[in-house]
N, CA, C and O of each residue as an XYZ file, in Angstrom:
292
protein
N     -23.545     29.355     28.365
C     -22.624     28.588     27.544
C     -21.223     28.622     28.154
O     -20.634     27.570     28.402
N     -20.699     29.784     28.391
C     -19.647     30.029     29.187
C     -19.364     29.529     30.520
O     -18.195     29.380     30.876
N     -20.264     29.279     31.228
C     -20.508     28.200     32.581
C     -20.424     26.734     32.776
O     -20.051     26.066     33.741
N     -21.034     26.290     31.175
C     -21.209     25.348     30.723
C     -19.585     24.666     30.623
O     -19.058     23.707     31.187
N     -19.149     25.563     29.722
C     -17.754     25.213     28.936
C     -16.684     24.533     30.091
O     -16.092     23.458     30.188
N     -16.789     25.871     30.965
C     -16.419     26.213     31.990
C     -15.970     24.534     32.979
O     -14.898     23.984     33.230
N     -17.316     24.228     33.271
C     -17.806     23.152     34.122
C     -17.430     21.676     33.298
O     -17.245     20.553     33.766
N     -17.401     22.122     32.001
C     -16.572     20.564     30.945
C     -15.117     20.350     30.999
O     -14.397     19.351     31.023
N     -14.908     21.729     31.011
C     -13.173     21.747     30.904
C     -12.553     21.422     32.618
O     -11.585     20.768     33.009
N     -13.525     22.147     33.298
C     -13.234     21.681     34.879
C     -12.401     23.035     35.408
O     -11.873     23.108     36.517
N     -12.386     24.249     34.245
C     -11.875     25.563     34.855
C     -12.659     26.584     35.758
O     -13.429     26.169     36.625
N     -12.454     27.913     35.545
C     -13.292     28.762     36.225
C     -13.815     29.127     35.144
O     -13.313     28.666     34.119
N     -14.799     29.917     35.039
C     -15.856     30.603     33.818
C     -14.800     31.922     33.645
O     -15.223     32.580     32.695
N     -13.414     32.635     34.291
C     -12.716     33.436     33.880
C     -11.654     32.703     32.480
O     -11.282     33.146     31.393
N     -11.452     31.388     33.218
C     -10.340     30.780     32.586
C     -11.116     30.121     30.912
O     -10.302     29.785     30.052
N     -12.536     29.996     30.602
C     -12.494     29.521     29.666
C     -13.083     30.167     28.993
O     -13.123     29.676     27.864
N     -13.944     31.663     29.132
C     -13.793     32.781     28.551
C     -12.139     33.148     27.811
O     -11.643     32.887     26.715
N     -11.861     33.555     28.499
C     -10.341     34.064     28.395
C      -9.839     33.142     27.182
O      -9.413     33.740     26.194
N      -9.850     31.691     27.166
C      -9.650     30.647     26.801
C      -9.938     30.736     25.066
O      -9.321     30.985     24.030
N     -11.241     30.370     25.508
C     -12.417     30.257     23.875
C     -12.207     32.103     23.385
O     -12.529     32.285     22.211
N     -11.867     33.021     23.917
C     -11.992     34.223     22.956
C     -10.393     34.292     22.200
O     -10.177     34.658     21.045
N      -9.250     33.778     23.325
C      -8.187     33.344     22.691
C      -7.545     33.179     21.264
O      -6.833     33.869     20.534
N      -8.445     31.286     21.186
C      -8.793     30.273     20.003
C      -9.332     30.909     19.387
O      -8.891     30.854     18.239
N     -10.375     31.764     19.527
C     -11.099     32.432     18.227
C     -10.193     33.823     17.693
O     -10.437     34.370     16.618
N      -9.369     34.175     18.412
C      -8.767     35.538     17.835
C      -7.881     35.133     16.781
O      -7.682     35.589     15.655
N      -7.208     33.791     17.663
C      -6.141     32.894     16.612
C      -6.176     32.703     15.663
O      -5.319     32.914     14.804
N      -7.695     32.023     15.532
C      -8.019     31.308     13.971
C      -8.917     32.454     13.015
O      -9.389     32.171     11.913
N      -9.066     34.043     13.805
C      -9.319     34.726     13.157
C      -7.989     35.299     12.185
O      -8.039     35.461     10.966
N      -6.823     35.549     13.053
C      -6.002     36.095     12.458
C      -5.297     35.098     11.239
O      -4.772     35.476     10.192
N      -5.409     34.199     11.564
C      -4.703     32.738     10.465
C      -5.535     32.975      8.803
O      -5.119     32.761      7.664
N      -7.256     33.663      9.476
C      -8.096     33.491      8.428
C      -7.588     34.477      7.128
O      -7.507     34.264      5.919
N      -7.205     35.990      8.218
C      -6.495     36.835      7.387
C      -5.613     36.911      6.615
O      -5.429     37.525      5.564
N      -5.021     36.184      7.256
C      -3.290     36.227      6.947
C      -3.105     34.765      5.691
O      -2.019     34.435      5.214
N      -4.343     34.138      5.395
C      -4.287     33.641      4.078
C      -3.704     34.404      2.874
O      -2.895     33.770      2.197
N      -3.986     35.655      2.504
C      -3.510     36.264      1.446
C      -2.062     36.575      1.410
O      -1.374     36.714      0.399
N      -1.664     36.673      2.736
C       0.040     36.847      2.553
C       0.505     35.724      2.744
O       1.734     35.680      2.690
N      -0.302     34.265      3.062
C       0.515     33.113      3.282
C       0.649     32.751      1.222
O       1.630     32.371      0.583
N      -0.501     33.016      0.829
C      -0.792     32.696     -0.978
C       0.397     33.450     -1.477
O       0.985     33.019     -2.469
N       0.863     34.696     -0.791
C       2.058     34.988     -1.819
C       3.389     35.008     -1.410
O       4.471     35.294     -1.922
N       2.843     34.485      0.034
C       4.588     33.552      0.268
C       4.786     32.343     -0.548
O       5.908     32.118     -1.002
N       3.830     31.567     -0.771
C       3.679     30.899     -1.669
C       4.176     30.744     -3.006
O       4.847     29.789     -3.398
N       3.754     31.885     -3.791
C       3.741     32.369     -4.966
C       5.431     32.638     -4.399
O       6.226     31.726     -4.625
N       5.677     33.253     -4.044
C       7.493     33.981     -4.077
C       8.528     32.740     -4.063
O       9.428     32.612     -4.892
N       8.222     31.676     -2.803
C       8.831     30.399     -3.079
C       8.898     29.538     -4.355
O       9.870     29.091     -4.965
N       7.397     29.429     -4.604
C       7.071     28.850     -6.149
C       8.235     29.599     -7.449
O       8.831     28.892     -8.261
N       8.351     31.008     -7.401
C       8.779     31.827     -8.120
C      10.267     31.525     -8.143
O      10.986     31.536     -9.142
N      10.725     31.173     -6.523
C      12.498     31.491     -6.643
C      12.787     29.560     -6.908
O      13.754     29.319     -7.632
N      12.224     28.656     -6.514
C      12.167     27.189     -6.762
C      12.430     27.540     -8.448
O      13.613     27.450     -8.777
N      11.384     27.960     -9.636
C      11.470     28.370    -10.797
C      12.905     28.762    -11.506
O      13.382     28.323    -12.552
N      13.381     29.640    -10.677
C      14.209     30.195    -11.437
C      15.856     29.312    -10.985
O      16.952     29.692    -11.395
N      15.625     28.088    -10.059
C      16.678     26.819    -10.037
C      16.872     25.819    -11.057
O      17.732     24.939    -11.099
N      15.392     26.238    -12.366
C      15.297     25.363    -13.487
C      15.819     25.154    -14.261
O      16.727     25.951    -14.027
N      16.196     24.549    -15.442
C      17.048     25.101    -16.543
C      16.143     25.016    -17.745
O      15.723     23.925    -18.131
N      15.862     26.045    -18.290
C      14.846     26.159    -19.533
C      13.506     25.658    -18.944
O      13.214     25.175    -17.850
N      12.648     26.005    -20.288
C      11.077     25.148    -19.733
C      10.870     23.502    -19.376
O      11.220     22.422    -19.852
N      10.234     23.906    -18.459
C       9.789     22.463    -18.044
C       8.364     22.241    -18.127
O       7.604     23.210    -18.123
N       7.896     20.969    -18.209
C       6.343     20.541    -18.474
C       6.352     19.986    -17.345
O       7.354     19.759    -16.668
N       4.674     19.610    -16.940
C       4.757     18.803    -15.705
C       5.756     18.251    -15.696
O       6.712     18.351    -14.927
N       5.513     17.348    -16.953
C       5.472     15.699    -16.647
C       7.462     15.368    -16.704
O       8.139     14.341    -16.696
N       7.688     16.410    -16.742
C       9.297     16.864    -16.425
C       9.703     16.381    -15.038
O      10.739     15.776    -14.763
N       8.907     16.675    -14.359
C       9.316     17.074    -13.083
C       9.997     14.949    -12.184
O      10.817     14.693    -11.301
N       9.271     14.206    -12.882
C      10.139     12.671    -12.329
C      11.530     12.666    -12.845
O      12.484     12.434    -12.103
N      11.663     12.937    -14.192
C      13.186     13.028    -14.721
C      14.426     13.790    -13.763
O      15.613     13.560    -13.533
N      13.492     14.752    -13.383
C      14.585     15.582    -12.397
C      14.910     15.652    -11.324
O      15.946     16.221    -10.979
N      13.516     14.680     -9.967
C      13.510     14.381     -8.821
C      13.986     12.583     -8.955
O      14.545     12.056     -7.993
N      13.727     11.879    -10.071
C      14.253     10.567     -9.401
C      15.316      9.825    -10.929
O      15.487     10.278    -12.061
N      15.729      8.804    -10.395
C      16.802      8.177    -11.174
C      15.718      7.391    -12.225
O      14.562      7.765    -12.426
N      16.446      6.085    -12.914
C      16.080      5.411    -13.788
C      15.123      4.230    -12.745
O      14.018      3.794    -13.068
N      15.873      3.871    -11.448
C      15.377      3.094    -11.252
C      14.294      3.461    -10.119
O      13.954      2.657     -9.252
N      13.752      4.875    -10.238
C      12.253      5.753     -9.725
C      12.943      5.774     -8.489
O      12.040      5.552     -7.682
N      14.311      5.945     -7.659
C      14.867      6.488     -6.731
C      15.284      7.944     -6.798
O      15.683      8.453     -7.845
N      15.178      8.618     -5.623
C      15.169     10.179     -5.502
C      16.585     10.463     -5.746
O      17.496      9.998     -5.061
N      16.761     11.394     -6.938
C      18.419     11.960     -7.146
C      19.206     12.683     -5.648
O      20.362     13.104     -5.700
């Protein structure tokens, strides 16, 4: 498979080893790092919140991003 790859990409079988274990370490670590991206998330969501004034409902949220005539304030 590695020869294969190798011979598609037009590298050496060092270069697309090296390559493909790379990409996979990458999108391993991205896989992890979901749970601290969810509560970066959550912390932004949290400090956006507290720019509010009193409760808001969804359906709040056009009154406060656009004008009368549905242009962005």
């Amino acid at each position: 498979m590695a020869a294969e790859l190798a011979g598609l990409r037009g590298t050496s079988l060092s270069q697309a080893v090296t390559e493909a274990i790379r990409k996979e370490l990458e999108r391993e670590k991205r896989r992890r790092s979901r749970v601290g991206l969810s509560g970066e998330l959550l912390e932004i969501g949290l400090r956006c919140a507290s720019h509010t004034c009193g409760t808001m409902s969804s359906g709040d949220h056009a009154a406060m991003l656009y004008d009368d005539w549905g242009l962005p304030r």
